[in-house]
C-alpha positions as CSV (number, residue, x, y, z in Angstrom):
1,X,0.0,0.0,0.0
2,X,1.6,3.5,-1.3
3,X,0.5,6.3,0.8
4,X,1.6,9.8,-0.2
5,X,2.2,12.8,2.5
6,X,0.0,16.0,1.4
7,X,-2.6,15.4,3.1
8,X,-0.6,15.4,6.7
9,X,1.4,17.9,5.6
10,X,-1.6,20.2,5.0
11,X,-3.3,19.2,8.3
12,X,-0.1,20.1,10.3
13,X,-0.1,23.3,8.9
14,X,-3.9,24.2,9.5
15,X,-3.2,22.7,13.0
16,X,-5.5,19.9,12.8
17,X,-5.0,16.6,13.7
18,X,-5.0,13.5,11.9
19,X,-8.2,10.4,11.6
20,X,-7.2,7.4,10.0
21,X,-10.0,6.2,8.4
22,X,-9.9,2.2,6.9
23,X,-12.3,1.4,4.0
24,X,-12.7,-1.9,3.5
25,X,-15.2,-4.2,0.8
26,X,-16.6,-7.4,1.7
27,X,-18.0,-9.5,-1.5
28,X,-21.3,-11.1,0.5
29,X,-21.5,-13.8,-2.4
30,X,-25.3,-12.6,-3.2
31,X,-26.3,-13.1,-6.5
32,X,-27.1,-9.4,-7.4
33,X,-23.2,-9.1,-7.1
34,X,-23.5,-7.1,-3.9
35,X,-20.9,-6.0,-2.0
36,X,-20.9,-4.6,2.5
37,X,-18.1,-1.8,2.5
38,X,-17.4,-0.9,6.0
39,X,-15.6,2.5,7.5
40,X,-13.4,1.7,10.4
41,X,-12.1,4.6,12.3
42,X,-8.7,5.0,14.2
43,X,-7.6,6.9,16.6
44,X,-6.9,10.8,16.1
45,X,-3.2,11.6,15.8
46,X,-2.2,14.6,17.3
47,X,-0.2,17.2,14.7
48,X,1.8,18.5,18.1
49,X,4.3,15.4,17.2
50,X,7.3,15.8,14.4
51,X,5.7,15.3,10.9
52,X,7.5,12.1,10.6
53,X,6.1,10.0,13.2
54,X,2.7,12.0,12.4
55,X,3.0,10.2,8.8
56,X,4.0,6.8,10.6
57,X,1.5,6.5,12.6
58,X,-1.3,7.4,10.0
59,X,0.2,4.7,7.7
60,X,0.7,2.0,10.1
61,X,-3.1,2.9,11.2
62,X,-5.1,3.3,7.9
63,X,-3.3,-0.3,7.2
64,X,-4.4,-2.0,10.0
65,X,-8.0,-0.4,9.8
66,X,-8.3,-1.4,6.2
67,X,-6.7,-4.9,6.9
68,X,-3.6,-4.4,4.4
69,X,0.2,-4.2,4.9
70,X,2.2,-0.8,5.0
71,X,5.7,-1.4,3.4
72,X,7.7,2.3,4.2
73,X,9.7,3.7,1.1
């Protein structure tokens, strides 16, 4: 999973802080081709710590939410 930074670098600098958000599809095997997508929500991450560990966090988070792997750079 590739995650990019502008959107932490923008909430930093409005002073907001950060909710990972995991989106996740389920196939429920109907017949009408159907599918459950579910929104799991993290934990807010406060923009007071270094940008860094701010990006980190929200990647390690998001992945975890969404049930996929986070590989840094």
């Amino acid at each position: 999973m590739q995650f990019e930074r502008g959107g932490n670098t923008m909430a930093k600098k409005m002073n907001f802080d950060i909710l990972p958000l995991g989106i996740v599809l389920e196939d429920t095997g109907n017949k009408n081709g159907k599918k459950d997508i579910y929104v799991r929500v993290g934990t807010p991450i406060p923009n007071t710590l270094p940008a860094e560990e701010i990006f980190e966090r929200w990647c390690n988070e998001v992945a975890n939410l969404s049930g996929l792997e986070y590989i840094p750079e």
